[in-house]
N, C-alpha and C positions, 0 to 999 in steps of 0.2 A: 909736629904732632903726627904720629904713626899708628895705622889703625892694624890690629892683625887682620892675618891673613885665614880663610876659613880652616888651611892644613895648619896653621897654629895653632886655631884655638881648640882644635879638635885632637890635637897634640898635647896640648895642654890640659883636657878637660877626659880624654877619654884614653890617648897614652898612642892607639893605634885606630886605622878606619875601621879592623875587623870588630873591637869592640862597641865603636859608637854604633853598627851597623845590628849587634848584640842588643844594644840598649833601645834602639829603635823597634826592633823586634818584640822587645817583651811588649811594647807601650801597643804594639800592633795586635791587639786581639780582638776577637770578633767585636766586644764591647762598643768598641773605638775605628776600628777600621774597615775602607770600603778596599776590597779586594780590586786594584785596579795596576799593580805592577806587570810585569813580564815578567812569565815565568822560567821564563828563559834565561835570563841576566839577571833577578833578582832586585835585592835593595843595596847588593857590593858595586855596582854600575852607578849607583847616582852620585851626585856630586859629593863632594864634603859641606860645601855651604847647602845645600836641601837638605841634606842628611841633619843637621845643627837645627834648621830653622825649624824639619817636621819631629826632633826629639822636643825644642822649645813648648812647641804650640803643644803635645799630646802630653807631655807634662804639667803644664797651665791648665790645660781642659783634665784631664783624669784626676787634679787638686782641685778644684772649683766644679766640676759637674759629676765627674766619675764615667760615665757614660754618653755615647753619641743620642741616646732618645732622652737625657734630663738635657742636651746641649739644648737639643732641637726644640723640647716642654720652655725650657728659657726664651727662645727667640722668640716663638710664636707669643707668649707670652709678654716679652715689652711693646709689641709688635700689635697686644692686644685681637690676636686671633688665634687664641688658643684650640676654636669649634673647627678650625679651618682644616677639611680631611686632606681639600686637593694640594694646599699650602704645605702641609704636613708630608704628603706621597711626596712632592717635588724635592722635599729639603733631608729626606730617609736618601735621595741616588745623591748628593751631593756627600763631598770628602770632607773631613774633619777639621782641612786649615779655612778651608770656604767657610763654614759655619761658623769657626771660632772668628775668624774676619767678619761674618754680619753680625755674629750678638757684640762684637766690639765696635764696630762703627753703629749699628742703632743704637747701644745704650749712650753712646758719644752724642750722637744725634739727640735725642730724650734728650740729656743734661745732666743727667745724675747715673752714678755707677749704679743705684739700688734697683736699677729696671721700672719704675713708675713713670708714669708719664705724668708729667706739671699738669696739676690742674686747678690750681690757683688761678685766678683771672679778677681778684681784688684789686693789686696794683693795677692790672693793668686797665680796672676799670676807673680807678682814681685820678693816676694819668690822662684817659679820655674826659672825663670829666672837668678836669683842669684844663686844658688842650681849646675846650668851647668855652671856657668863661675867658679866657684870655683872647681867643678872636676874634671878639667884637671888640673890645677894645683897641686890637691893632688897626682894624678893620677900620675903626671910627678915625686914625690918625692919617692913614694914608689915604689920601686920595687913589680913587680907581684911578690904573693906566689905562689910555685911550690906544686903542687898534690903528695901527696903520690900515688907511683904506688899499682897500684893492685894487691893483692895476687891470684892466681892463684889456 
């Protein structure tokens, strides 16, 4: 089994680096991106596999949010601190792959894609209730273990 190579799939996918470096660009507008390149060397200097990975991620995000401030409305939002200004300042200087990486590992976290936090706690109260009617009864079967005494 042979995995490509990132000048393949970007051979493959976009023909040459000048145009995936095209298509990167369009996805780079203010909307979506934090100005943090050299402008010296541009976005023709990065790799082919960075280049893949940040067209992936700002195509996910500009389908599913459209914008950097609904990504960041999202986080705070599973996150359950939507009132949060200084939370909010902190996560406006972060990049676009950073953000899309916390609203996908918190809502992983959660459990559910839909961004709710479980708040069901029936099970889990039915469980603890069953949990004590069964320990006495073990309780009554074993005899207590006895402590080795102490050395002195």
């Amino acid at each position: 089994m042979s995995t490509k190579t990132p000048l393949a799939l970007m051979k493959e996918a976009f023909g040459d680096k000048a145009k995936l470096v095209q298509a990167v660009e369009k996805l780079t507008g203010e909307e979506l991106w934090v100005a943090r390149t050299n402008e010296n060397k541009g976005l023709a200097h990065v790799s082919n596999a960075k280049l893949l990975r940040l067209h992936a991620t700002f195509t996910a995000v500009k389908e599913k949010f459209g914008t950097r401030e609904k990504l960041i409305d999202a986080i705070l939002e599973l996150q359950g601190r939507a009132k949060d200004t200084g939370l909010r300042q902190t996560l406006l200087g972060w990049p676009v792959p950073r953000l899309f990486d916390t609203y996908k590992s918190t809502a992983k976290r959660l459990g559910d894609g839909a961004g709710r936090r479980k708040t069901s706690r029936a099970p889990a109260k039915a469980a603890a209730a069953g949990a004590t009617k069964a320990a006495p009864e073990k309780a009554a079967k074993k005899p207590a273990a006895k402590k080795p005494a102490k050395k002195a």
